[in-house]
C-alpha positions as CSV (number, residue, x, y, z in Angstrom):
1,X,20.2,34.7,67.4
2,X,16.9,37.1,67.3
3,X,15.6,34.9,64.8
4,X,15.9,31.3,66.1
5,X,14.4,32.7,69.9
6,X,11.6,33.7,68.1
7,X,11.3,30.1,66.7
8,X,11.5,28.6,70.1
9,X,9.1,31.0,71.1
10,X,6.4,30.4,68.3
11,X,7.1,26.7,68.1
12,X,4.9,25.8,71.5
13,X,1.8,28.1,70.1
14,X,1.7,26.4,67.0
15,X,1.4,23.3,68.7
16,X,-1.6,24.4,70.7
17,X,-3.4,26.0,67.7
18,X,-3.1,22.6,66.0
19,X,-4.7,20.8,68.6
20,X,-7.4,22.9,68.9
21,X,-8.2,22.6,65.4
22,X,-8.3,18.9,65.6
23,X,-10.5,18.8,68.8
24,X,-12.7,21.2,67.1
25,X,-12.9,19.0,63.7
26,X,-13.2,15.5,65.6
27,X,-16.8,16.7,66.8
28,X,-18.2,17.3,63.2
29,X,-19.8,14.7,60.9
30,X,-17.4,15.8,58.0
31,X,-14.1,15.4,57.7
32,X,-11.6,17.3,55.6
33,X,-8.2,14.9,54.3
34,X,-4.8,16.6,53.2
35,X,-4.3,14.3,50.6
36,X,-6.4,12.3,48.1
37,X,-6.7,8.8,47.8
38,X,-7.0,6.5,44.5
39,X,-10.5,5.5,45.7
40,X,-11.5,9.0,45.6
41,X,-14.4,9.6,42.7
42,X,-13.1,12.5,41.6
43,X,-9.5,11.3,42.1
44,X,-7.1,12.6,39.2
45,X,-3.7,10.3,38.5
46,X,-0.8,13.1,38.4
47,X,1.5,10.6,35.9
48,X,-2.1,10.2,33.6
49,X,-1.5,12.8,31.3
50,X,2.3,12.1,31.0
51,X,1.6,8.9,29.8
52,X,-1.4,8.2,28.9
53,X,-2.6,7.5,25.0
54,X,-3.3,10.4,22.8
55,X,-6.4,10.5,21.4
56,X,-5.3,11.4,18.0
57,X,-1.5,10.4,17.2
58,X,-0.8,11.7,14.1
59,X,-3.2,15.3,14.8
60,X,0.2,17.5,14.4
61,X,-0.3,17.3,10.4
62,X,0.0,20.2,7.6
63,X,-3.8,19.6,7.7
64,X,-5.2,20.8,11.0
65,X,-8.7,19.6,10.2
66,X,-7.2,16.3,9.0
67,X,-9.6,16.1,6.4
68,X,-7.0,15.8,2.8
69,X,-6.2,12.9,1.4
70,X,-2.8,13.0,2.0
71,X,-1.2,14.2,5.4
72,X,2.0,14.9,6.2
73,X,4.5,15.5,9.3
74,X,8.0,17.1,8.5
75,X,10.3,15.7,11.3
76,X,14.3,15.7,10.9
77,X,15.7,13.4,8.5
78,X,12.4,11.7,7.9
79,X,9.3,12.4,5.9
80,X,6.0,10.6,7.3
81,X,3.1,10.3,4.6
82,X,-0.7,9.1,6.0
83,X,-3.0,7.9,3.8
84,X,-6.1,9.7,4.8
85,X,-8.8,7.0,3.5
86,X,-11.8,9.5,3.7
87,X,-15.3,7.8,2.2
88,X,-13.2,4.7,0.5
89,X,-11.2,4.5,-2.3
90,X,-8.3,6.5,-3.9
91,X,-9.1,9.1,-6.1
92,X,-7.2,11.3,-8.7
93,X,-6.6,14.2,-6.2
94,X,-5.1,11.6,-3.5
95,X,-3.2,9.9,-6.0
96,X,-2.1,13.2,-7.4
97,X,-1.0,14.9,-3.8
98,X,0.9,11.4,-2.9
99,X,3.1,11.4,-5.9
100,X,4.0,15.5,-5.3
101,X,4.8,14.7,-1.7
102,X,6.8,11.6,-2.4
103,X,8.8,13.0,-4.9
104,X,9.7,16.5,-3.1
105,X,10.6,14.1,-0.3
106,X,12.6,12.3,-2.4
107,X,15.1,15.0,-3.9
108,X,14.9,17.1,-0.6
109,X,18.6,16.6,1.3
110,X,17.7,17.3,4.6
111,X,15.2,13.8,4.7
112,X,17.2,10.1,4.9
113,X,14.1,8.1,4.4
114,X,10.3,8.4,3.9
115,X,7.5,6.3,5.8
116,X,4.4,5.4,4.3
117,X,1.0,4.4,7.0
118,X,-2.1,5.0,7.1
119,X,-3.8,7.6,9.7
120,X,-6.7,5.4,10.8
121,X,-5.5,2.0,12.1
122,X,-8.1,-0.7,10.9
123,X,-7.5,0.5,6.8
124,X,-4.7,1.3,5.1
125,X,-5.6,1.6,1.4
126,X,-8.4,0.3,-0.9
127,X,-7.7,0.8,-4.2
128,X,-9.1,2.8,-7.3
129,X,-12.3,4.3,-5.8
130,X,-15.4,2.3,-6.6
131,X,-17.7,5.2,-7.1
132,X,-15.0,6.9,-9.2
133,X,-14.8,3.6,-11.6
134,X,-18.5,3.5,-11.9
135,X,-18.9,7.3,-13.2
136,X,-16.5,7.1,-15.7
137,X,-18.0,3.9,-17.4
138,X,-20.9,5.1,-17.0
139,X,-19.9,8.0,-19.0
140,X,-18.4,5.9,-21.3
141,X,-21.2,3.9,-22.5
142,X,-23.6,6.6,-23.1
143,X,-21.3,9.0,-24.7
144,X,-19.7,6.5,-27.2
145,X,-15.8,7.2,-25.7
146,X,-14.0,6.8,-22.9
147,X,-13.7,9.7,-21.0
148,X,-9.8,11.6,-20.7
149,X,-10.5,11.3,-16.8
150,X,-10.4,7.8,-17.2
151,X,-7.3,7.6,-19.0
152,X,-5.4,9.9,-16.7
153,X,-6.8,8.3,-13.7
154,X,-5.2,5.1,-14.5
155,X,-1.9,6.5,-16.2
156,X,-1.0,8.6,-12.6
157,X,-2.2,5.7,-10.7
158,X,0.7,3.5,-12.6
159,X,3.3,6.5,-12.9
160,X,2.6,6.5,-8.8
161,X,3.4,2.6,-8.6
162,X,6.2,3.3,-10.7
163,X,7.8,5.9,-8.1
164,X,6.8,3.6,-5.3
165,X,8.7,0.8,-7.0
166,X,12.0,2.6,-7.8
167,X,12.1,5.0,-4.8
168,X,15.7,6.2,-4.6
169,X,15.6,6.5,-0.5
170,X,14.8,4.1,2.2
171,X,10.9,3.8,1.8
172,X,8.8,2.2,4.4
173,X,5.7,1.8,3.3
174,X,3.6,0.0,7.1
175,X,0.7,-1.6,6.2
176,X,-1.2,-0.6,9.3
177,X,-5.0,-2.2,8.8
178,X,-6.8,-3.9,6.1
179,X,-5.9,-3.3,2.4
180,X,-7.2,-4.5,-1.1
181,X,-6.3,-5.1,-5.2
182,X,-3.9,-2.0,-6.0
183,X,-3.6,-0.7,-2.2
184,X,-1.7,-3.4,-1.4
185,X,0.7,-2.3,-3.9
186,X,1.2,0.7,-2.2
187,X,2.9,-1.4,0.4
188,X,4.5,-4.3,-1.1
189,X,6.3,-2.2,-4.0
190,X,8.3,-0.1,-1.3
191,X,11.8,-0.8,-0.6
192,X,11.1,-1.6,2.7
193,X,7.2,-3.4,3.0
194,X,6.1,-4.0,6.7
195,X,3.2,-5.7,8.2
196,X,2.4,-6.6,11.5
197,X,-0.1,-9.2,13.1
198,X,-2.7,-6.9,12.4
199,X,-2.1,-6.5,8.7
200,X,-4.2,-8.1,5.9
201,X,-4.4,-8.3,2.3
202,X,-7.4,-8.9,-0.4
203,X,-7.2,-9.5,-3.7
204,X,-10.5,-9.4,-5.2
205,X,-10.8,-7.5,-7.9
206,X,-12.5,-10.5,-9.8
207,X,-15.5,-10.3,-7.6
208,X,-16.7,-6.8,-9.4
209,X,-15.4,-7.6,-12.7
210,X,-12.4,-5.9,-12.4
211,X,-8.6,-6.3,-13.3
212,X,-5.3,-6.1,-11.9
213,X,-3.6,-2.5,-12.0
214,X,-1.5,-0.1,-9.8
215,X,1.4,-3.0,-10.2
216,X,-0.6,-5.9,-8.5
217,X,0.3,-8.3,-11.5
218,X,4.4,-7.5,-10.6
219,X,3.5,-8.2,-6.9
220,X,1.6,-11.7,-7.9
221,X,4.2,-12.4,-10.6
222,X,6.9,-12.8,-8.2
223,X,5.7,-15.0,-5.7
224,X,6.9,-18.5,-5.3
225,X,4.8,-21.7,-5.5
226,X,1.9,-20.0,-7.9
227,X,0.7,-18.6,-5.0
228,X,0.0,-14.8,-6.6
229,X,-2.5,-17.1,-8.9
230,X,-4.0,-18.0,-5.6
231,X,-4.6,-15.5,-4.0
232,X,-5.7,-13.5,-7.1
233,X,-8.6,-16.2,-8.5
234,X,-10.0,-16.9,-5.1
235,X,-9.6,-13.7,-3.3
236,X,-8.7,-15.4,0.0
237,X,-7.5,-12.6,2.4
238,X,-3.6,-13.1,3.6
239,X,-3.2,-11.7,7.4
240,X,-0.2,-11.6,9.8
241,X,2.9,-13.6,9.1
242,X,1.6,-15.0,5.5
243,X,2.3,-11.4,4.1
244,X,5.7,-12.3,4.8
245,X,6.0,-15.8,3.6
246,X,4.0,-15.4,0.6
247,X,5.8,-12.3,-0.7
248,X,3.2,-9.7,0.0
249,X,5.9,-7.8,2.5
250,X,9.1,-8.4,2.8
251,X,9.6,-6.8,6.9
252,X,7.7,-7.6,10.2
253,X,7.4,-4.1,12.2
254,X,5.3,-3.0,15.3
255,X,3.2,-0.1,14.9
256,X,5.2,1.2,17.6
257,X,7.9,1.7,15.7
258,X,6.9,4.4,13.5
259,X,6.4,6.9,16.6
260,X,9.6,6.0,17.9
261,X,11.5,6.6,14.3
262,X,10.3,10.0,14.4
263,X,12.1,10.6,17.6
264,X,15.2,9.0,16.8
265,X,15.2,10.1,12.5
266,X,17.1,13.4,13.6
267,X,20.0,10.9,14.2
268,X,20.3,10.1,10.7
269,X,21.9,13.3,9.6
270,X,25.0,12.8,11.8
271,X,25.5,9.8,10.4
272,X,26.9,8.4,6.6
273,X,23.8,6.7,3.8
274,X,25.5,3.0,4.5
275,X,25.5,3.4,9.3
276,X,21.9,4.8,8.3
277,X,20.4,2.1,6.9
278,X,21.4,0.1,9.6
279,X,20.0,1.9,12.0
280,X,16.7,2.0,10.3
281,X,16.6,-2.0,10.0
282,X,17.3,-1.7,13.7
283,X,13.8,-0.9,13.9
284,X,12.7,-4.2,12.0
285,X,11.9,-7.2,14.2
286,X,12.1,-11.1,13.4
287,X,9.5,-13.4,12.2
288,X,7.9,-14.5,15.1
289,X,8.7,-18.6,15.4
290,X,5.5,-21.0,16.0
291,X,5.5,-22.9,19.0
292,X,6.1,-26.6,17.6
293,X,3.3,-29.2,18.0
294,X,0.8,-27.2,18.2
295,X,-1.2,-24.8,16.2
296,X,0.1,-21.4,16.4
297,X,-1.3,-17.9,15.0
298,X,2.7,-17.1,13.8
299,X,2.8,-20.2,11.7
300,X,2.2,-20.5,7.5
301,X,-1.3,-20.9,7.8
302,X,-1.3,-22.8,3.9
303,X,1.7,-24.3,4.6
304,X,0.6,-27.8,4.5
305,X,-1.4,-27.1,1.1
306,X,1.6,-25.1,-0.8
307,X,2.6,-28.1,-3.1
308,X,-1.2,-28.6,-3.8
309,X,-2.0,-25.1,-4.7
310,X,1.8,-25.0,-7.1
311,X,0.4,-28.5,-8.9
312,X,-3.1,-26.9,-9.4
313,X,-2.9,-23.0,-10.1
314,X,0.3,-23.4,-11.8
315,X,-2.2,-24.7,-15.0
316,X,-2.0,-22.7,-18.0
317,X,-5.5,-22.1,-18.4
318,X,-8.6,-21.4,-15.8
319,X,-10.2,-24.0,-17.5
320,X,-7.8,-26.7,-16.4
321,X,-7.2,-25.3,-12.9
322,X,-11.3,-25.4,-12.0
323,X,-10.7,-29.0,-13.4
324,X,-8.3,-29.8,-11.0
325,X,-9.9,-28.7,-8.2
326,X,-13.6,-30.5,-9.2
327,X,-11.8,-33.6,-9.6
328,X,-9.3,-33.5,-6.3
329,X,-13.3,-32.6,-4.6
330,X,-14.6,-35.7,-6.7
331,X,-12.2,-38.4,-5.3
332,X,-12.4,-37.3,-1.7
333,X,-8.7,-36.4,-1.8
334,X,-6.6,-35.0,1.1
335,X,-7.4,-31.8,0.1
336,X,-10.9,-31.8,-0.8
337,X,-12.0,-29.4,1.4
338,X,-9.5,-26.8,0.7
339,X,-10.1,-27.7,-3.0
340,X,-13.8,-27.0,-2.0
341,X,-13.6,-23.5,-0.6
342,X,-11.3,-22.5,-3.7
343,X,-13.5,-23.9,-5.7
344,X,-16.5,-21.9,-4.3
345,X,-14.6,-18.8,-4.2
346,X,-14.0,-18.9,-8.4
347,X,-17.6,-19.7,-9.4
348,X,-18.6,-16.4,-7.7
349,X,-15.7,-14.4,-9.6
350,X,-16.2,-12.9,-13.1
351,X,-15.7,-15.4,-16.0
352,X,-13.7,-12.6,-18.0
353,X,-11.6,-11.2,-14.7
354,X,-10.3,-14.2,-13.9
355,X,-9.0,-15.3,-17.7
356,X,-7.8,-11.6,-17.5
357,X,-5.5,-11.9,-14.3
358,X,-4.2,-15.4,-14.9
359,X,-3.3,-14.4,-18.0
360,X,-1.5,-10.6,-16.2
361,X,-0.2,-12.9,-13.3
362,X,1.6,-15.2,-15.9
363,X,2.5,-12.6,-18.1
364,X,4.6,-11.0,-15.6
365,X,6.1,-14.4,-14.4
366,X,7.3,-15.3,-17.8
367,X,8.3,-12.1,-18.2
368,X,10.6,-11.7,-14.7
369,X,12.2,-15.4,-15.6
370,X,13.3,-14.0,-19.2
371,X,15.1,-11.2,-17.8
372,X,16.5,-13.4,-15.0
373,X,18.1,-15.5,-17.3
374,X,19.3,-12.9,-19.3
375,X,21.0,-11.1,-16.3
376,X,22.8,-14.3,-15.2
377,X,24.0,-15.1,-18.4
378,X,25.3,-11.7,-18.5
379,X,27.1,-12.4,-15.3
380,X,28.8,-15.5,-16.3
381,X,26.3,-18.1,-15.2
382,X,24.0,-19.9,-17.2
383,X,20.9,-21.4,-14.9
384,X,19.0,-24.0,-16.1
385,X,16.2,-24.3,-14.2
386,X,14.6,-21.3,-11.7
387,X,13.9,-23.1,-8.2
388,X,10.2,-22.1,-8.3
389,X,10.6,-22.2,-4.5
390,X,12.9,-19.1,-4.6
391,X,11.0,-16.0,-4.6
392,X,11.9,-11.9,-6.5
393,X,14.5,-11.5,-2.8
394,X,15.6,-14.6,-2.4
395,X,17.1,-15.0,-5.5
396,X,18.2,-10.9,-5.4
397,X,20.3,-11.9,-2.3
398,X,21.6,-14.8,-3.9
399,X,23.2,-12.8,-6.3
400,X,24.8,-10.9,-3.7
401,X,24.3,-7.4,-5.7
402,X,20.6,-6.7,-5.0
403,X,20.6,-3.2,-6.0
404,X,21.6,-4.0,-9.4
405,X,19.5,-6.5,-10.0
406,X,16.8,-4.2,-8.6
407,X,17.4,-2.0,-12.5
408,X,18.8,-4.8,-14.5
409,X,15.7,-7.4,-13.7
410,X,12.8,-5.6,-11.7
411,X,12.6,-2.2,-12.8
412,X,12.1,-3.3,-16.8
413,X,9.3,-6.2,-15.7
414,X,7.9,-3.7,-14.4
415,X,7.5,-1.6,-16.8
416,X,6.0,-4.4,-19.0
417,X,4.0,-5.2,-16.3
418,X,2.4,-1.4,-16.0
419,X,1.8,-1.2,-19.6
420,X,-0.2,-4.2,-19.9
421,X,-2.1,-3.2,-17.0
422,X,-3.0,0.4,-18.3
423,X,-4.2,-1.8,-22.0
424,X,-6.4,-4.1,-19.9
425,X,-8.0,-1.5,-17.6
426,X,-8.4,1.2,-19.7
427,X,-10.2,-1.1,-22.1
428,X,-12.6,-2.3,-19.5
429,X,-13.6,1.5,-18.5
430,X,-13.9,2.4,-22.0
431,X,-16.9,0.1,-23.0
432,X,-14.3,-1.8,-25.6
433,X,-16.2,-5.1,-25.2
434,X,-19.8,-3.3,-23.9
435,X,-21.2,-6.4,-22.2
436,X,-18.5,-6.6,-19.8
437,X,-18.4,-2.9,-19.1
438,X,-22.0,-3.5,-18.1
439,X,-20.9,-6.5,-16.2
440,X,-18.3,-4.4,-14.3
441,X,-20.7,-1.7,-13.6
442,X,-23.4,-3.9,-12.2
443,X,-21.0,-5.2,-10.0
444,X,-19.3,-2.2,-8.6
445,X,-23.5,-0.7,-8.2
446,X,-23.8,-4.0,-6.1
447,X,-20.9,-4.2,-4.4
448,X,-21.4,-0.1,-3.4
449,X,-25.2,-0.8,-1.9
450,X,-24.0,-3.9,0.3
451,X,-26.2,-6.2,-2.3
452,X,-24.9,-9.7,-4.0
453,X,-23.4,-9.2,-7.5
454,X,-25.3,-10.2,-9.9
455,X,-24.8,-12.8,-12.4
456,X,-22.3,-12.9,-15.3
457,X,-23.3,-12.2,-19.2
458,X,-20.9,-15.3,-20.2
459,X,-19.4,-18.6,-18.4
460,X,-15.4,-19.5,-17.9
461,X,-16.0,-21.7,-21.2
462,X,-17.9,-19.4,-23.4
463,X,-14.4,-17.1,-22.7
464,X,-12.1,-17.2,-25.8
465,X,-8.4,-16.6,-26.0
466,X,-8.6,-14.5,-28.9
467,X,-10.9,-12.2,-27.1
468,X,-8.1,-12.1,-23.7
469,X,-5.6,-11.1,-26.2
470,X,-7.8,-7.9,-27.9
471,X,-7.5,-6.0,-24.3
472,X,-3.6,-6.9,-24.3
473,X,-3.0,-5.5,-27.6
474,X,-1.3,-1.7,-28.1
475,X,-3.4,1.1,-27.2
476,X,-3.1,4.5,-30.1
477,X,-0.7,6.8,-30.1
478,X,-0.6,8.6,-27.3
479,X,-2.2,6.5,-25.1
480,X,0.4,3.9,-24.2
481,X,2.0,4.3,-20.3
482,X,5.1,6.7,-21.0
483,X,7.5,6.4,-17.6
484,X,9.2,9.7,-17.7
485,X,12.9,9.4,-16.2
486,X,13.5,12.2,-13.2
487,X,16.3,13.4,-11.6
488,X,18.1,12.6,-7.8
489,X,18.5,16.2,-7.1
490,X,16.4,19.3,-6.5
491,X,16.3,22.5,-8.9
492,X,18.5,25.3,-7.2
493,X,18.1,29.0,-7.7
494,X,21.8,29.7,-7.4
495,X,23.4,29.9,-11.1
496,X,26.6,27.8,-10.1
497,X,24.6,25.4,-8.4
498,X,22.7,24.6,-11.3
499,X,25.7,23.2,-13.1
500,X,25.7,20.0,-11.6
501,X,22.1,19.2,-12.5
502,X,22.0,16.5,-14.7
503,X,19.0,18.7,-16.3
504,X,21.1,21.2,-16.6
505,X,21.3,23.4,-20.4
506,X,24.0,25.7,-21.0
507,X,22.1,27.4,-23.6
508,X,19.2,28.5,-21.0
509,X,21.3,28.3,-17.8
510,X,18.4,26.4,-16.4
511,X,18.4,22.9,-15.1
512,X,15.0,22.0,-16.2
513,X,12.9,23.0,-19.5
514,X,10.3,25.9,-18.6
515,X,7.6,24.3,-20.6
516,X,7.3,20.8,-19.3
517,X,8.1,22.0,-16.0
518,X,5.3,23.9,-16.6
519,X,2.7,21.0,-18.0
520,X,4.1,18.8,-15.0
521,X,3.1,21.0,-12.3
522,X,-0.6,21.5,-14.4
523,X,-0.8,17.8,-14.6
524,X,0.2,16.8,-10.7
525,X,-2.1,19.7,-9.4
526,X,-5.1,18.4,-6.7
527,X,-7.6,20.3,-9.1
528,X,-6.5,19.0,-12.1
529,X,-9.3,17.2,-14.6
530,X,-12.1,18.7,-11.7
531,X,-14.0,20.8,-14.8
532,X,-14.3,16.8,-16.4
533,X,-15.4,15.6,-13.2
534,X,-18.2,17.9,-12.8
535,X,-19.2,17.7,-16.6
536,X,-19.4,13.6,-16.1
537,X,-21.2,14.4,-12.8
538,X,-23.8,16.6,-14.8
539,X,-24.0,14.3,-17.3
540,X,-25.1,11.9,-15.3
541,X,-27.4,13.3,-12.8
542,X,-29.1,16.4,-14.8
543,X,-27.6,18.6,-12.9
């Protein structure tokens, strides 16, 4: 009772004092507001910072200063790898640290899947590094030999494409930004490729002089309508929804979608391998349909030239396929001006790189169709013909047992398809025919500086198939791609749990051998071959 007279009481008199104030504040030039208003220059938006863009998204790494190659972010059930593109191209210690983090991720049981991007959003992988390629033939042609650097560059960059290919988790590998020649390998050998509008893809190594490696000649091999010849001799970029209907990808994701699996991956553990899978295609979208009549950004942009480019780059030689396109110019045809621009793309390639990848782009076709065959007759059904309309998935799906025919078909093509790339590349750094190593290295000077690439030592014609076939023949012993076979599951330190290693030796009561565990660990270090580097480095600057 006490307390609510005293609020009668006070209630009047603090009524009067705010009046007075007011009638004191009216007469002044300033006035003082209890609120703020949007208009307000120095107005701050309360819900800004709750949702407002960050200005680094992927700054909660394992490398603060986000300066390594390779970044990565632990979250539950799913392990997120960013290419960290630095000055350029891939090196030895990026393609090192990817393969150590792909592979712990791969045998550790507490991760469902693994997601492959890129940090910055306008590149997502470039290939073998430019610079890199130039020091080591460089090296090569003043010391006599190729250079061990060179041939472990190339042998982890294949082992790498290898482990990308036959990934034993859900890998999606999100082509977020521009990539060229083997980067785009890094995407389209995953499990689980995805692009999005933004997405493009070059093949060009035959504007330097260079070949195809990393598994490029798989990825071209398996495209329908001769279109990996296509894209591979003229170097005509593929954006958006092409990647998709040429074969580059094989899923159409936003970029928004990788934040929002890493919120949602912690779901994964409650749930069995076959209801997670389908919740990760969950976060696939479809093909976006062109509106019809008109020209539309989500439509096959070579759609209306596909049968031309199957008739014409489907030649067996490069000499017959520049034919084809000087005589469909020549008569003025209905696709003389596509003819044109294909045409004008080739003359400015390397004579020797583009008899060099026709011949690894068909190599890997023939070879895919023989082991198709094979695997259907093995299954009770002879084929006749392949529709050459039916790409590497379609025809998976068709069989209804893709995962099998994922080790019975793909994983031995690509195999071949590795080795003959590691012959043909490591030949080119290793001055084996000297004036195209010269070539090569003009090229990648040229193409470094921002300056036009010189001309070529020899034309398409002067080309013979006798010399094609000296890169494609056996390297020595010792040399040749060796595809060690690895294990699903991770070594244990507990004695009983050891036993159901497939590793596992009951002489040594160890589940792996000491000694090569030992070399491996050497071999996949960030450091390892840095004492070459610097001695190639030395060699070649004096200092």
């Amino acid at each position: 009772l006490k307390c609510f007279l005293s609020f009668l009481v006070m209630r009047p008199v603090a009524s009067r004092i705010r009046w007075r104030c007011r009638q004191r504040l009216s007469g002044c030039c300033r006035s003082v507001s209890t609120g703020f208003s949007r208009t307000d220059p120095d107005f701050v938006d309360p819900e800004g910072p709750l949702f407002a863009e960050s200005i680094e998204q992927w700054r909660h790494t394992d490398d603060p200063v986000l300066e390594a190659p390779i970044l990565e972010r632990s979250n539950p059930g799913m392990g997120m790898l960013l290419l960290n593109r630095g000055d350029g191209g891939v090196k030895l210690r990026a393609t090192n640290s990817l393969f150590k983090r792909l592979r712990n991720l791969e045998v550790n049981t507490t991760k469902r899947l693994v997601c492959i991007s890129s940090r910055l959003p306008d590149s997502f992988c470039t290939g073998l590094d430019g610079r890199e390629m130039l020091m080591l033939g460089e090296a090569a042609l003043q010391e006599g030999r190729a250079s061990p650097l060179a041939h472990v560059l190339l042998h982890h960059q294949q082992e790498m494409a290898h482990l990308i290919a036959d990934y034993r988790k859900p890998l999606v590998s999100f082509m977020n930004g521009s990539a060229r020649n083997s980067g785009v390998a890094v995407c389209s050998l995953a499990n689980r490729s995805a692009v999005h509008r933004h997405s493009r893809a070059v093949v060009d190594c035959c504007r330097v002089g260079w070949v195809l490696e990393g598994g490029m000649s798989f990825v071209l091999g398996k495209m329908p309508l001769h279109l990996g010849e296509f894209y591979a001799l003229t170097g005509i970029e593929c954006r958006g929804v092409d990647l998709v209907y040429a074969g580059f990808s094989s899923r159409w994701m936003s970029p928004e979608a990788l934040p929002f699996l890493e919120l949602t991956s912690g779901k994964l553990l409650e749930a069995n391998e076959y209801i997670g899978k389908q919740m990760l295609d969950e976060h696939f979208l479809e093909l976006p349909e062109p509106a019809p009549g008109v020209e539309d950004v989500h439509a096959w942009s070579v759609a209306g030239q596909a049968e031309f480019i199957d008739s014409v780059f489907g030649q067996p030689s490069i000499g017959l396929i520049l034919r084809s396109l000087k005589d469909e110019v020549k008569e003025d045809g209905k696709f003389a001006t596509f003819a044109e621009r294909c045409l004008s793309a080739m003359t400015k390639m390397s004579p020797l790189s583009l008899h060099m990848v026709h011949r690894q782009v068909c190599f890997a076709r023939n070879c895919y169709d023989d082991h198709f065959r094979a695997y259907t007759a093995r299954r009770g059904g002879q084929i006749e013909s392949i529709d050459r309309f039916l790409g590497l998935d379609s025809r998976a799906r068709a069989l209804n047992d893709p995962e099998v025919f994922r080790d019975a078909v793909e994983m031995p093509v690509l195999e071949e398809c590795l080795r003959a790339e590691m012959r043909v590349a490591w030949r080119m750094l290793s001055g084996f025919q000297q004036p195209h190593t010269v070539d090569l290295l003009k090229a990648l000077y040229a193409d470094m500086v921002g300056e036009a690439v010189p001309g070529w030592s020899f034309s398409v014609d002067e080309i013979s198939q006798v010399a094609v076939d000296e890169f494609l023949e056996p390297l020595p012993a010792g040399q040749e791609l060796q595809l060690l076979p690895r294990a699903e599951l991770p070594l244990s330190a507990h004695p009983r749990l050891r036993r159901y290693h497939p590793d596992y030796d009951e002489a040594t009561t160890l589940d792996h051998d000491p000694v090569h565990m030992a070399r491996e660990v050497q071999r996949w270090a960030d450091d390892f071959m840095d004492d070459e580097r610097l001695r190639l480095r030395s060699l070649l600057t004096g200092v």
